[in-house]
N, C-alpha and C positions, 0 to 999 in steps of 0.2 A: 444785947437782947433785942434791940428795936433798930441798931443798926444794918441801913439796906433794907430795909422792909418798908411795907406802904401798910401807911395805917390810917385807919378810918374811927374819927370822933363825932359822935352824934351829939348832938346840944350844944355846938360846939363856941355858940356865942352865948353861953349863960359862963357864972361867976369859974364853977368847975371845972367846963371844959375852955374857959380863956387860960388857967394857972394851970391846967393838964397840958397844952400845947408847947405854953411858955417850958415847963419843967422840960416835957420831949425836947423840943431844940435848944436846950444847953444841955442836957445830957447826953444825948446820943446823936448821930446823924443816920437821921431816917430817909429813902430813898423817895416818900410821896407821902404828903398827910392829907387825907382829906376831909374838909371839916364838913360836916351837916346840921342846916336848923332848918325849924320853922319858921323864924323871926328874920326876912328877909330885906328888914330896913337896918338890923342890928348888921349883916354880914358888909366886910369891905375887904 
């Protein structure tokens, strides 16, 4: 489903989108993730 695609998560440093990414990459191998916040002391 997600493999080879680029996928884009917004919120991506709150609790949801840190355990949405993690599930993505052991599930599938996706081509490009890209994460998005506001919170740019949270992002690394």
């Amino acid at each position: 489903m997600f493999n080879n695609q680029t996928i884009l998560i917004t919120g991506g440093t709150g609790s949801f989108g840190k355990k949405y990414t993690k599930i993505i990459l052991e599930k599938y191998k996706p081509k490009k993730i890209i994460i998005l916040s506001r919170d740019e002391l949270k992002q690394f």
